[in-house]
Every structure is written in structure tokens, then in C-alpha cells.
TORKOL-428546 format. One record per atom (N, C-alpha, C): residue number from 0; atom name; x, y, z. Coordinates in nm, 4 decimals. Example, Ala and Ser with C-alpha at 12.3 -4.5 7.8 and 13.67 -1.06 7.14 Angstrom:
2
(gumar 0,"N",(1.3190,-0.5690,0.7800)) (gumar 0,"CA",(1.2300,-0.4500,0.7800)) (gumar 0,"C",(1.3200,-0.3300,0.7800)) (gumar 1,"N",(1.2850,-0.2250,0.7080)) (gumar 1,"CA",(1.3670,-0.1060,0.7140)) (gumar 1,"C",(1.2900,0.0030,0.7870)) 
This chain:
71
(gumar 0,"N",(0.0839,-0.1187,0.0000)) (gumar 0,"CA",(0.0000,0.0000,0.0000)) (gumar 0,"C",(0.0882,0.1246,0.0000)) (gumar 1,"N",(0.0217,0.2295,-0.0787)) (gumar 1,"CA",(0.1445,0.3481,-0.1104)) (gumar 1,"C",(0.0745,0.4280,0.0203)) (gumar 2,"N",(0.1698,0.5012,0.0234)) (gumar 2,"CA",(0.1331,0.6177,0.1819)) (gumar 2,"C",(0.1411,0.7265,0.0832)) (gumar 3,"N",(0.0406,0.8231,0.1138)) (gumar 3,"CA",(0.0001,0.9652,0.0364)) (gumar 3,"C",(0.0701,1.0905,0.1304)) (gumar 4,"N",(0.1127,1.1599,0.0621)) (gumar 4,"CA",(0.1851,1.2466,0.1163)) (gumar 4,"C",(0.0402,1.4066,0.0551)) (gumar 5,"N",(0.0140,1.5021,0.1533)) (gumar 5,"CA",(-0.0591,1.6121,0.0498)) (gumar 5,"C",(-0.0393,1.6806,0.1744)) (gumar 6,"N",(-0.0161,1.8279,0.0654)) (gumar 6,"CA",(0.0371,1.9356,0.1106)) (gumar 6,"C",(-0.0426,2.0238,0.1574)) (gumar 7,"N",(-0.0654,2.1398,0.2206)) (gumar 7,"CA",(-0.1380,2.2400,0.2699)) (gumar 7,"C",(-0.0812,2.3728,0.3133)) (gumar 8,"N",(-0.1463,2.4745,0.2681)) (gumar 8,"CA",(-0.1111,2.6205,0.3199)) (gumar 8,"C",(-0.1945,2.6418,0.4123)) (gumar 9,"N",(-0.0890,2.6726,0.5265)) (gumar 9,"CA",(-0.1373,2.6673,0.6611)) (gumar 9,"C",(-0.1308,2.8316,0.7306)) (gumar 10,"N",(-0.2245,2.8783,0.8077)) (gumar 10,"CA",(-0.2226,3.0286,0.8435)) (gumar 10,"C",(-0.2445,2.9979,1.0170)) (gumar 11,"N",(-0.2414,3.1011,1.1055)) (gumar 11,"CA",(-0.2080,3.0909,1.2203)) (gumar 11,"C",(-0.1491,3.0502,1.3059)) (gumar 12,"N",(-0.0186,2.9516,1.2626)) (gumar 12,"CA",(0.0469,2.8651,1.3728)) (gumar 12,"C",(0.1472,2.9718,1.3873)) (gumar 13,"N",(0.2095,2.9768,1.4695)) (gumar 13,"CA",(0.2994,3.0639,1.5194)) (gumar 13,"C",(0.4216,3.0309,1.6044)) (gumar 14,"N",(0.3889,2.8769,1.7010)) (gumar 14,"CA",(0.4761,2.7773,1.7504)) (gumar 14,"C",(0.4854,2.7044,1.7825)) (gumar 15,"N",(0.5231,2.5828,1.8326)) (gumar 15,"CA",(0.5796,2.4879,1.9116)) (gumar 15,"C",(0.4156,2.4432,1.9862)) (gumar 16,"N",(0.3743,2.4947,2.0654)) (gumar 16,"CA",(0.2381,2.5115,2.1013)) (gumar 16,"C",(0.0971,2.4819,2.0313)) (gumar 17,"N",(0.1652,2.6095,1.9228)) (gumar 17,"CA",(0.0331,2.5573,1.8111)) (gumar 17,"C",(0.0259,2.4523,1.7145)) (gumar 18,"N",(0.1833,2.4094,1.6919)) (gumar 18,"CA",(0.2199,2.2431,1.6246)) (gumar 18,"C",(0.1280,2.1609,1.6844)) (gumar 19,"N",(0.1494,2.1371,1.8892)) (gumar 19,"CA",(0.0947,2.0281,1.9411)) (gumar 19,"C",(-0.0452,2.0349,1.9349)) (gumar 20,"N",(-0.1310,2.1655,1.9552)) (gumar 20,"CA",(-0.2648,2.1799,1.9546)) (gumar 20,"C",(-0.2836,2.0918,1.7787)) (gumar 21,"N",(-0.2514,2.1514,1.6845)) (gumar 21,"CA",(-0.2630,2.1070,1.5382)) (gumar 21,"C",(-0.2336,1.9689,1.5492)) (gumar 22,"N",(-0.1421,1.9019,1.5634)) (gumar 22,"CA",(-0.1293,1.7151,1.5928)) (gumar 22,"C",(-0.2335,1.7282,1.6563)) (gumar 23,"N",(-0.2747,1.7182,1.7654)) (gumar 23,"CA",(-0.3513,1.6782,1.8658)) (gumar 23,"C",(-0.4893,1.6766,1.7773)) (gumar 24,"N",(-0.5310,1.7494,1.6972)) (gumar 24,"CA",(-0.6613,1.7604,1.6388)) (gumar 24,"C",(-0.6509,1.7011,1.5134)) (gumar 25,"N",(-0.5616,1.7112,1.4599)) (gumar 25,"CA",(-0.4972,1.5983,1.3409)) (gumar 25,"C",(-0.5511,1.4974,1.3393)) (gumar 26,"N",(-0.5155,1.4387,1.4505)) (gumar 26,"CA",(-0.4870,1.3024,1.5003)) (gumar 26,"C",(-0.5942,1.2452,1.5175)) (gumar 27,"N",(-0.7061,1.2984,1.5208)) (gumar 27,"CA",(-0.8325,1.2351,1.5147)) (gumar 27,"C",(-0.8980,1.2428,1.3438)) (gumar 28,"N",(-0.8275,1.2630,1.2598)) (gumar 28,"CA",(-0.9019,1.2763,1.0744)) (gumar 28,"C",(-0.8551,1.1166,1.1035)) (gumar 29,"N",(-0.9364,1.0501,1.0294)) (gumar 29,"CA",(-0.9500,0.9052,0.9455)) (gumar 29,"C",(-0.8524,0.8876,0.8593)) (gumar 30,"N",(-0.7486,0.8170,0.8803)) (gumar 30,"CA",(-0.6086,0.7721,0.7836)) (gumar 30,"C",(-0.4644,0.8618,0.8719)) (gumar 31,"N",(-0.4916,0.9877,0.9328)) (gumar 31,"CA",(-0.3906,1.0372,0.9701)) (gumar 31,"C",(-0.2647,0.9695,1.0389)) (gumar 32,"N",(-0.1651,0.9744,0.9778)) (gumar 32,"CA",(0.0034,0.9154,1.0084)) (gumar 32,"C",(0.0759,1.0107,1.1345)) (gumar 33,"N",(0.1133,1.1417,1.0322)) (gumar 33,"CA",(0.1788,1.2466,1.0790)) (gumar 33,"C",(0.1759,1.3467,1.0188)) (gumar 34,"N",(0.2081,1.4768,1.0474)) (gumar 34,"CA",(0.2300,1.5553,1.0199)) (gumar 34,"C",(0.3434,1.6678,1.0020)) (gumar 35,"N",(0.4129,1.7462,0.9215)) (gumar 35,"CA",(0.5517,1.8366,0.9455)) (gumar 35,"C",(0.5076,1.9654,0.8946)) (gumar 36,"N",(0.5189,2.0538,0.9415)) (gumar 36,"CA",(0.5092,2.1913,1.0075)) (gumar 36,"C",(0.6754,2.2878,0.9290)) (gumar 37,"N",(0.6230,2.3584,0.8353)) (gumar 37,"CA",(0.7275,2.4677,0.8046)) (gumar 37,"C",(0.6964,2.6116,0.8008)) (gumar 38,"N",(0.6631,2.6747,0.9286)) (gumar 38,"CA",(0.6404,2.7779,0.9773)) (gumar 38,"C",(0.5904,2.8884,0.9302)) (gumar 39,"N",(0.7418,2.9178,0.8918)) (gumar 39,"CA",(0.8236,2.9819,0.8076)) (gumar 39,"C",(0.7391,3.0202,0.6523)) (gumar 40,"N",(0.7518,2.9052,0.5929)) (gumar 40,"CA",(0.6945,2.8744,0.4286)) (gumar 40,"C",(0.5466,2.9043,0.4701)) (gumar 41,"N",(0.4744,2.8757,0.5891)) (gumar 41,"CA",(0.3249,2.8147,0.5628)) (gumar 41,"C",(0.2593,2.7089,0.5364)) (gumar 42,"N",(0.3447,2.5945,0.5379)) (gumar 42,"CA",(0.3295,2.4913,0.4996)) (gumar 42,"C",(0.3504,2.3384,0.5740)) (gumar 43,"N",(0.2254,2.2535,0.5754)) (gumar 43,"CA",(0.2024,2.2001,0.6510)) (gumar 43,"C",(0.1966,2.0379,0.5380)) (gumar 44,"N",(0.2470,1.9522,0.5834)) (gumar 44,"CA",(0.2216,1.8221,0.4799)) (gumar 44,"C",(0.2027,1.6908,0.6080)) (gumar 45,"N",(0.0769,1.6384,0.4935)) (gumar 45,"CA",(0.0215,1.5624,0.5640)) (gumar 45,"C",(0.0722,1.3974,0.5661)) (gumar 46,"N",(0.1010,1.3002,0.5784)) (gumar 46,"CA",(0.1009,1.1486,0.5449)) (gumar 46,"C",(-0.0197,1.0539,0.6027)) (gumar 47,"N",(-0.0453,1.0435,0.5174)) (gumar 47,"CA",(-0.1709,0.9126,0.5299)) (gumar 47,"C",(-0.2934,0.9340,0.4288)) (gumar 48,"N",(-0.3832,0.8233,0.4707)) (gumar 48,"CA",(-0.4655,0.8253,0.3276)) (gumar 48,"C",(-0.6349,0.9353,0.3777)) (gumar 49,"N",(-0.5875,1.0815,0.4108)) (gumar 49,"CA",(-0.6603,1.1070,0.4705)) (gumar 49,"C",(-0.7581,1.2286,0.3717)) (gumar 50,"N",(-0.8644,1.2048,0.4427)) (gumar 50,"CA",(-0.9873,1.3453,0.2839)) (gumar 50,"C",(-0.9455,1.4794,0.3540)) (gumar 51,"N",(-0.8990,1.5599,0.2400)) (gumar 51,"CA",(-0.8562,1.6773,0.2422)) (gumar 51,"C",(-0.9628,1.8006,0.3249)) (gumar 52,"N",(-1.0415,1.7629,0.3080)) (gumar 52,"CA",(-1.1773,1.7934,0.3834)) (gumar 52,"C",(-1.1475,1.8509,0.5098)) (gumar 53,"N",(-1.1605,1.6695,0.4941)) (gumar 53,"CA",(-1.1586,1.6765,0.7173)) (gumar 53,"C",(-1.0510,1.7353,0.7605)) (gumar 54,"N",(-0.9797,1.7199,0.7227)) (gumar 54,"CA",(-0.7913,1.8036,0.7512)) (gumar 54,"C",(-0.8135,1.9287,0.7843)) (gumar 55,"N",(-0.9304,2.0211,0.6771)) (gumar 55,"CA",(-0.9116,2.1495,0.7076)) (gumar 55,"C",(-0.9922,2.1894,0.7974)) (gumar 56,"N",(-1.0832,2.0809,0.8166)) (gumar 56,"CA",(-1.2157,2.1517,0.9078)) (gumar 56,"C",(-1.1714,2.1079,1.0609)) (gumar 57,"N",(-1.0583,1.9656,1.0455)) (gumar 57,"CA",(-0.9707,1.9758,1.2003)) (gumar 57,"C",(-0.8929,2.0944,1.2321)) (gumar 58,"N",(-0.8640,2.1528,1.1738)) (gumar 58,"CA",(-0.7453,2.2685,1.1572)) (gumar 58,"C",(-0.8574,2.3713,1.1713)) (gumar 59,"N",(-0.9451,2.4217,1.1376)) (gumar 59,"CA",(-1.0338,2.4897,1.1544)) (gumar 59,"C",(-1.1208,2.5029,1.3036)) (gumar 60,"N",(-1.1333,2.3594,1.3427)) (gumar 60,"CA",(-1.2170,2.3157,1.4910)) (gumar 60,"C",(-1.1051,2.3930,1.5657)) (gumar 61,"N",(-0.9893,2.4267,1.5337)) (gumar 61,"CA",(-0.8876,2.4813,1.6971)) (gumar 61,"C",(-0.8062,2.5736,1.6458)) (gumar 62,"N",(-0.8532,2.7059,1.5094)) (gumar 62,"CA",(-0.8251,2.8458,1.5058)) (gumar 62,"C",(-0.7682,2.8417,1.3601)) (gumar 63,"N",(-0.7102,2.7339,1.3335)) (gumar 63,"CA",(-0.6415,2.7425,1.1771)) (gumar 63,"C",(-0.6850,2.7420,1.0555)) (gumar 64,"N",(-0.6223,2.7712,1.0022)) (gumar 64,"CA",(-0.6728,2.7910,0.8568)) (gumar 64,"C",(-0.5958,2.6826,0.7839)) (gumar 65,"N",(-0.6545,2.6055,0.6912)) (gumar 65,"CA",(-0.5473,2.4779,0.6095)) (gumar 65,"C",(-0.5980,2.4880,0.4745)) (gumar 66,"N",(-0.5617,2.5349,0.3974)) (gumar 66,"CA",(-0.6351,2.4611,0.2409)) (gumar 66,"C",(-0.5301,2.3600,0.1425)) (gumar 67,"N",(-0.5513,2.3201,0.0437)) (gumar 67,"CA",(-0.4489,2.1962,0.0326)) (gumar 67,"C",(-0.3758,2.2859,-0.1014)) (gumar 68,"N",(-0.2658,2.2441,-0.1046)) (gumar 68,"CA",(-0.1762,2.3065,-0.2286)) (gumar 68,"C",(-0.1515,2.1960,-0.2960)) (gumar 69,"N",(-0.1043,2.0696,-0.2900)) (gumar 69,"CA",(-0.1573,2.0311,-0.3564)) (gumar 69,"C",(-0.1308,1.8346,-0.2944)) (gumar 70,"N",(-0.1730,1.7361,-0.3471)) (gumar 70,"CA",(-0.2073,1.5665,-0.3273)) (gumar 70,"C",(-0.0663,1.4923,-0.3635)) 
């Protein structure tokens, strides 16, 4: 089975803090692996076989903004 990697432009994280809040709510989408966090860029990439959907509306349930750049 291939593992899906998809990308996202991410708005409000700011640190260390808001990484764990973001895992923590992650971590409950259907397929979610992990996640890596580039601040900096805005950019957030996902692993697992998870609907782009739910990703943003987890990210959304606890202040963030996520939309996908791209699968």
C-alpha cells in the first residue's frame, strides 16, 4: 500500500504550542500518520490516506486555517 503524502497552506500557527494543539486535532481525521510543520513557508504536509476535507475543518475546529496546495 502506497502512503500519500498532500500538502497544505497553513495560516495561524505561530509555535511549538500551536504544532501540538494542530497534531492533537490531526490526530483524530480518518487515515492520519503524521504531520511536518514549516512555519516559516506556511506549509504544513500531511502522510496518510486522509480526505482533504476533514484536515481542514480539524485545523479549523482549533483556530487554523489549512487549504491543500496540492495531493
Amino acid at each position: 500500500m502506497m502512503t500519500t503524502e498532500t500538502t497544505f497552506y497553513i495560516s495561524g500557527l505561530k509555535c511549538g504550542g500551536c504544532i501540538a494543539t494542530a497534531k492533537e486535532s490531526l490526530s483524530k481525521v480518518t487515515g492520519f500518520e503524521s504531520a511536518e510543520f514549516d512555519l516559516k513557508a506556511g506549509i504544513m504536509r500531511i502522510t496518510g490516506d486522509v480526505d482533504p476535507q476533514a484536515v481542514s475543518r480539524a485545523m479549523s475546529d482549533v483556530g487554523y486555517a489549512a487549504v491543500v496546495k496540492s495531493a
